[in-house]
PyMOL CGO cylinders between C-alpha atoms (Angstrom):
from pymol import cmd
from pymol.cgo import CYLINDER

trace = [
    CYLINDER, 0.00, 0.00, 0.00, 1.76, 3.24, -1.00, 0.3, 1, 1, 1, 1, 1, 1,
    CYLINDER, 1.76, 3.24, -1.00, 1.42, 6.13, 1.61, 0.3, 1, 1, 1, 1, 1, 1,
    CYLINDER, 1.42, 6.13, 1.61, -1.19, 8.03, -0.46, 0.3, 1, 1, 1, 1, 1, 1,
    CYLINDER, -1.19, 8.03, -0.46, -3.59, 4.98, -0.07, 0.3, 1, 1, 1, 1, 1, 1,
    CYLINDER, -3.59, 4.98, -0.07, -2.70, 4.99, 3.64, 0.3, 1, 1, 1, 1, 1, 1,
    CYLINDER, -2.70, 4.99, 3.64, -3.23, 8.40, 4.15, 0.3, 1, 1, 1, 1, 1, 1,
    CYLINDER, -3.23, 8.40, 4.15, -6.58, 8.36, 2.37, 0.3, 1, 1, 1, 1, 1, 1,
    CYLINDER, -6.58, 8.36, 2.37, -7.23, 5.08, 4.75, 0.3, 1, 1, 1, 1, 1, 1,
    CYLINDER, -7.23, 5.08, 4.75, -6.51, 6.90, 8.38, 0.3, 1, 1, 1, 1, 1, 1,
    CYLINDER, -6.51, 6.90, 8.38, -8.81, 10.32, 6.82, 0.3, 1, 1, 1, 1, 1, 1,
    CYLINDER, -8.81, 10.32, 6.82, -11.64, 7.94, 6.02, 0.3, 1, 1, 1, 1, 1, 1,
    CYLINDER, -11.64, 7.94, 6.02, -11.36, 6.40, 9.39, 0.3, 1, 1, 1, 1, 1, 1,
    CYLINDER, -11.36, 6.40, 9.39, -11.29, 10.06, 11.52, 0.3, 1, 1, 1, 1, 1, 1,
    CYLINDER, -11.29, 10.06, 11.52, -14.30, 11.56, 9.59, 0.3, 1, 1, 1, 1, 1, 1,
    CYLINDER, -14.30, 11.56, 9.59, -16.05, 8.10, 10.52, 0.3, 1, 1, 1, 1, 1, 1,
    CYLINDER, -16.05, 8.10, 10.52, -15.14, 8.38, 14.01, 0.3, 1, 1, 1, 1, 1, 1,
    CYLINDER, -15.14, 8.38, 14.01, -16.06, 11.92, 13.86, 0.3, 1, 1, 1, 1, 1, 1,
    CYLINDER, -16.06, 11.92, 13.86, -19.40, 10.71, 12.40, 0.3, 1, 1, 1, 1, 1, 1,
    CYLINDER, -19.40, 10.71, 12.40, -18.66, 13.09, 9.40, 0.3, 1, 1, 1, 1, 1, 1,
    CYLINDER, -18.66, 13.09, 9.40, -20.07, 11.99, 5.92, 0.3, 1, 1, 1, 1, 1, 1,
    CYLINDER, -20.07, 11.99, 5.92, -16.78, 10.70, 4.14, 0.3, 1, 1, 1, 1, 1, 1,
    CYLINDER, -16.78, 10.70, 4.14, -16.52, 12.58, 1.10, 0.3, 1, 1, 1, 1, 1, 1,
    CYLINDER, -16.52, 12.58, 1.10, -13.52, 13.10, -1.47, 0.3, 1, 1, 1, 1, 1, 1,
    CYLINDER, -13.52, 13.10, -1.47, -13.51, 16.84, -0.29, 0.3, 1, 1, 1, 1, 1, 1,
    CYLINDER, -13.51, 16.84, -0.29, -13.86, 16.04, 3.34, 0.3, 1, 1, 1, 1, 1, 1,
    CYLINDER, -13.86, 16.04, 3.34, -10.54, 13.31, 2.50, 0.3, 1, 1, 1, 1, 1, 1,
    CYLINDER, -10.54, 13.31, 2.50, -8.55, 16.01, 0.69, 0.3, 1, 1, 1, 1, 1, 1,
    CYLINDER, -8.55, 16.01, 0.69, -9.14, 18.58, 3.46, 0.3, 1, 1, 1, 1, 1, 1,
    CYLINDER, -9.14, 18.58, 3.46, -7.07, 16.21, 6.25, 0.3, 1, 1, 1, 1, 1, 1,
    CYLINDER, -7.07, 16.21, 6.25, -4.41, 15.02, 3.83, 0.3, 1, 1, 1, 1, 1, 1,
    CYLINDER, -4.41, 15.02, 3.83, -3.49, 18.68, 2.86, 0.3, 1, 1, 1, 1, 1, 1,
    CYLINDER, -3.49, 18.68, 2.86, -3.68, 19.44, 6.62, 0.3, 1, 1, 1, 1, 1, 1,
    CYLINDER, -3.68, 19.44, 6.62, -1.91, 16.55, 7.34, 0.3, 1, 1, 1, 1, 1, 1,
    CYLINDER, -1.91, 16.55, 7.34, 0.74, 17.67, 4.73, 0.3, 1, 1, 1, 1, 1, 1,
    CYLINDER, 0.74, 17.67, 4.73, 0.49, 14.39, 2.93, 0.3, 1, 1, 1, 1, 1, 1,
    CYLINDER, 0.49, 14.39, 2.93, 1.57, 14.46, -0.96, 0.3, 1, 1, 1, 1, 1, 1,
    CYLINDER, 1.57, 14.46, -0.96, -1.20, 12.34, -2.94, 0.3, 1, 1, 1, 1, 1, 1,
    CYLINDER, -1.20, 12.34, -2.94, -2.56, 11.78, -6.20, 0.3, 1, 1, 1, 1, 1, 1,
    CYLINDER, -2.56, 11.78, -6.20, -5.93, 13.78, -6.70, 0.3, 1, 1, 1, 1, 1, 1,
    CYLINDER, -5.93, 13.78, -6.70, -7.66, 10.51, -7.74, 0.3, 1, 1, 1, 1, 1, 1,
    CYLINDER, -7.66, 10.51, -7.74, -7.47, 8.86, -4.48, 0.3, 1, 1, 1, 1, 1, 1,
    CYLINDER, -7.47, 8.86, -4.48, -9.42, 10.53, -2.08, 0.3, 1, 1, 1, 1, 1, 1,
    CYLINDER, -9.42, 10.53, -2.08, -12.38, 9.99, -4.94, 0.3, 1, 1, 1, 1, 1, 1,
    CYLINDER, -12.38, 9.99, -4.94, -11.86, 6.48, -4.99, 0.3, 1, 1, 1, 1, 1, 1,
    CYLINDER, -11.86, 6.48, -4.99, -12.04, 6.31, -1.40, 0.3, 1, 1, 1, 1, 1, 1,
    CYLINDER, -12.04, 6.31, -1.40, -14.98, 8.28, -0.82, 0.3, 1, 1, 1, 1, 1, 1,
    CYLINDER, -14.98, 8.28, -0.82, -16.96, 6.69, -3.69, 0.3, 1, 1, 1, 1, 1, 1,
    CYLINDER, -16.96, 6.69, -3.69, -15.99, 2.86, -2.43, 0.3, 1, 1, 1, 1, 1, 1,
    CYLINDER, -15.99, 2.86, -2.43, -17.01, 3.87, 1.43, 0.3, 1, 1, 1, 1, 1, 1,
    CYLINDER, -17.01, 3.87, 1.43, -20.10, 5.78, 0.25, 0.3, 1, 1, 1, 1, 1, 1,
    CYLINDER, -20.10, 5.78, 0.25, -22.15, 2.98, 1.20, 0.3, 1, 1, 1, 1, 1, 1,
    CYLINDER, -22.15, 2.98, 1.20, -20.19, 1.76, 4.08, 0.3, 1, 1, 1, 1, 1, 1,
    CYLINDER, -20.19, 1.76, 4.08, -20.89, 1.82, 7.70, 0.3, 1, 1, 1, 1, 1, 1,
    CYLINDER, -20.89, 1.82, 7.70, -17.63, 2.02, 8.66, 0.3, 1, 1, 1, 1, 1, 1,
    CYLINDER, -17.63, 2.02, 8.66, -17.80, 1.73, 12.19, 0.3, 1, 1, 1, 1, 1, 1,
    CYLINDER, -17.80, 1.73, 12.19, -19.93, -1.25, 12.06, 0.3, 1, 1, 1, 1, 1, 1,
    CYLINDER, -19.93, -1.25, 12.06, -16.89, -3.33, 9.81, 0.3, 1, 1, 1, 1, 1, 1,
    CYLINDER, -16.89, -3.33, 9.81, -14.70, -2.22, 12.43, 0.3, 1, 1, 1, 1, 1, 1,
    CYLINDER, -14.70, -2.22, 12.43, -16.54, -3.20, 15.59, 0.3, 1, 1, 1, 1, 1, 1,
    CYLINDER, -16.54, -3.20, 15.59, -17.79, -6.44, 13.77, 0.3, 1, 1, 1, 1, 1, 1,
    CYLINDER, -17.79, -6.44, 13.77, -13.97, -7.85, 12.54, 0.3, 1, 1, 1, 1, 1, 1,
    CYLINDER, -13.97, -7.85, 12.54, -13.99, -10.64, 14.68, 0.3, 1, 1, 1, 1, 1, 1,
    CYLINDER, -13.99, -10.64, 14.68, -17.19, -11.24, 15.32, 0.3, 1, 1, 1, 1, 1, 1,
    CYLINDER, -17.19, -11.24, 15.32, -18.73, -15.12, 14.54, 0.3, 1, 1, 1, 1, 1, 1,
    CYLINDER, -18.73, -15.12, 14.54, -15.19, -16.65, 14.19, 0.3, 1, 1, 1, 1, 1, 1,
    CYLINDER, -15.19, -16.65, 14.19, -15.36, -19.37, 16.89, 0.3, 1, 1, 1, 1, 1, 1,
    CYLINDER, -15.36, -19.37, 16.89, -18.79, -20.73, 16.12, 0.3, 1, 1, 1, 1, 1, 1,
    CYLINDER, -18.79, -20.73, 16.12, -17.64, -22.85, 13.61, 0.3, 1, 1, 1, 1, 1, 1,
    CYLINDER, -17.64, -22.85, 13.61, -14.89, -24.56, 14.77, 0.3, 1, 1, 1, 1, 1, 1,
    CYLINDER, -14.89, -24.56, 14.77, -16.33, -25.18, 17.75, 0.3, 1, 1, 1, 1, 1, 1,
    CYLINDER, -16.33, -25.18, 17.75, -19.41, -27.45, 16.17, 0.3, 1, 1, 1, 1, 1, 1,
    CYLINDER, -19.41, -27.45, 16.17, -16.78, -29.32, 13.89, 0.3, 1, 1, 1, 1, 1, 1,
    CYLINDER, -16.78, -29.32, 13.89, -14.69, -29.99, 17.02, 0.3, 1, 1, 1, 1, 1, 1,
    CYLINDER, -14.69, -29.99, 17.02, -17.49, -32.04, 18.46, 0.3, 1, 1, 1, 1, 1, 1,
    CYLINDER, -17.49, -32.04, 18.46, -18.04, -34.61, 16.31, 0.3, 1, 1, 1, 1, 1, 1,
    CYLINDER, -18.04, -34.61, 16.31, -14.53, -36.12, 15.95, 0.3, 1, 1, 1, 1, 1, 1,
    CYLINDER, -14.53, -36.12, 15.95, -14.98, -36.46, 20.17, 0.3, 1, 1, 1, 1, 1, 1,
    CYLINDER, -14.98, -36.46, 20.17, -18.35, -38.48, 19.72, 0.3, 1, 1, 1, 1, 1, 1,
    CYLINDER, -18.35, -38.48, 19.72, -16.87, -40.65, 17.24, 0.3, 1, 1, 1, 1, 1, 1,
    CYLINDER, -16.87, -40.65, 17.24, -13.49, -41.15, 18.11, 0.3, 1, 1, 1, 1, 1, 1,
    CYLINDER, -13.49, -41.15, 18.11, -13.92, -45.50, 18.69, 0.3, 1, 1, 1, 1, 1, 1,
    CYLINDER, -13.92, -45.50, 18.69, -15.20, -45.49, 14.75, 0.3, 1, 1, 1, 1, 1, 1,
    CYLINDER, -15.20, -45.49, 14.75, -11.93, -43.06, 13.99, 0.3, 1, 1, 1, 1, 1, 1,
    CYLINDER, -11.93, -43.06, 13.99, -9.72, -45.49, 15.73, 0.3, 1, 1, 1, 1, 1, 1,
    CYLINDER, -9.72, -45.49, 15.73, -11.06, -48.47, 13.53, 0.3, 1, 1, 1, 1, 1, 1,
    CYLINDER, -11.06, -48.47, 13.53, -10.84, -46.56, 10.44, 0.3, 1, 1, 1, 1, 1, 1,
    CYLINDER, -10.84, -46.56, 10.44, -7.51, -46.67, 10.83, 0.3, 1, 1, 1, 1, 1, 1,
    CYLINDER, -7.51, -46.67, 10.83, -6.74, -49.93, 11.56, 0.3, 1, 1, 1, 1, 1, 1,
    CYLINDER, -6.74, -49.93, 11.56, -8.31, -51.02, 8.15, 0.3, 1, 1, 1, 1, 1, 1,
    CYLINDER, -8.31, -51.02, 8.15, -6.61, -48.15, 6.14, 0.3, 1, 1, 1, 1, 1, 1,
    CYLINDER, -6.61, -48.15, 6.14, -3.02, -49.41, 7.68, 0.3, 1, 1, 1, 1, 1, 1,
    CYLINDER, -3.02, -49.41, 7.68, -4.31, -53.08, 6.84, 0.3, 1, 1, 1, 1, 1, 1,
    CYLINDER, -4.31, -53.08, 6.84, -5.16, -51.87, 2.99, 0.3, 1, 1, 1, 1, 1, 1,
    CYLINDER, -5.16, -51.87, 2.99, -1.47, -50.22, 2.73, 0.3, 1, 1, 1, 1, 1, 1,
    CYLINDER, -1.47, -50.22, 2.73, 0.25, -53.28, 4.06, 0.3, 1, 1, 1, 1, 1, 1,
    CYLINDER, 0.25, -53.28, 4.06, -1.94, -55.64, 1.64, 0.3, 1, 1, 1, 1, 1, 1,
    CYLINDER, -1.94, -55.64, 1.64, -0.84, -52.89, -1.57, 0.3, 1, 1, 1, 1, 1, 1,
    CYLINDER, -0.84, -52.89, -1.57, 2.51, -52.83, -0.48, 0.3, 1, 1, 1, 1, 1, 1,
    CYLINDER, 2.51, -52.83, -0.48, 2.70, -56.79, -1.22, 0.3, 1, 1, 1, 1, 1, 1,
    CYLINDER, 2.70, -56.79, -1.22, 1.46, -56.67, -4.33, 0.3, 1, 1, 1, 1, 1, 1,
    CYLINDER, 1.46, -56.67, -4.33, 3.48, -53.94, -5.59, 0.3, 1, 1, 1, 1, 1, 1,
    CYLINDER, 3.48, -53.94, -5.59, 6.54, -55.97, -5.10, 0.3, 1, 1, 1, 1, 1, 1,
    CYLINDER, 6.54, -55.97, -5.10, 6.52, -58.90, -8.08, 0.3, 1, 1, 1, 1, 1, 1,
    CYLINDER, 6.52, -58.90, -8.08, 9.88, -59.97, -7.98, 0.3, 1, 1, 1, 1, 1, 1,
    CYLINDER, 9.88, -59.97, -7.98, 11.24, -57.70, -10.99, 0.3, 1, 1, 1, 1, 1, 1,
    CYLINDER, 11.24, -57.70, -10.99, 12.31, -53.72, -10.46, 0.3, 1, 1, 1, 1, 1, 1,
    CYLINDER, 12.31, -53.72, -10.46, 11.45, -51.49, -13.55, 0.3, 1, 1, 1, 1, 1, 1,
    CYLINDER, 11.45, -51.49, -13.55, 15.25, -50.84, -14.50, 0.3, 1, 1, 1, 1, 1, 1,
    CYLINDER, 15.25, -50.84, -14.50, 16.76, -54.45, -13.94, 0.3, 1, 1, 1, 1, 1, 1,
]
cmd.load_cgo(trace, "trace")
């Protein structure tokens, strides 16, 4: 991320803490403040891609929902974990019984 795009980031994110409408004018009033050197395109961009977003609400809401769905796979394994045990018993029994038959007496390159 260059430092215009950074700058344009950290404007958008005090006029939404500010609970100021985030517009390209609003944007290019901090950076000039701020003394930042930016392209004239990018506090447009910014202002047109946030138009719509609640910016405060993606922050607060980042982590939000992440455990729930490891925590319902993580129980099954637990209820199951005799039939898991079985399972592989048979797949090591499969290998062993390949293994044999791969072996014929004769290498590829002798």
């Amino acid at each position: 991320m260059s430092n215009s795009e950074l700058a344009c980031s950290y404007a958008a994110l005090i006029l939404a803490d500010d609970d100021i409408a985030v517009t390209a004018e609003k944007i290019t009033t901090i950076l000039k403040a701020a003394g930042v050197d930016f392209e004239s395109y990018w506090p447009g961009l910014f202002a047109k891609a946030l138009e719509a977003a609640d910016l405060k609400a993606l922050i607060t809401n980042v982590g939000s929902g992440v455990g729930a769905a490891p925590a319902a796979g993580g129980a099954a394994p637990a209820a199951g974990g005799a039939d898991a045990g079985e399972a592989k018993e048979e797949a090591k029994k499969e290998e062993s019984e390949e293994e044999e038959d791969d072996d014929m007496g004769f290498g590829l390159f002798d």
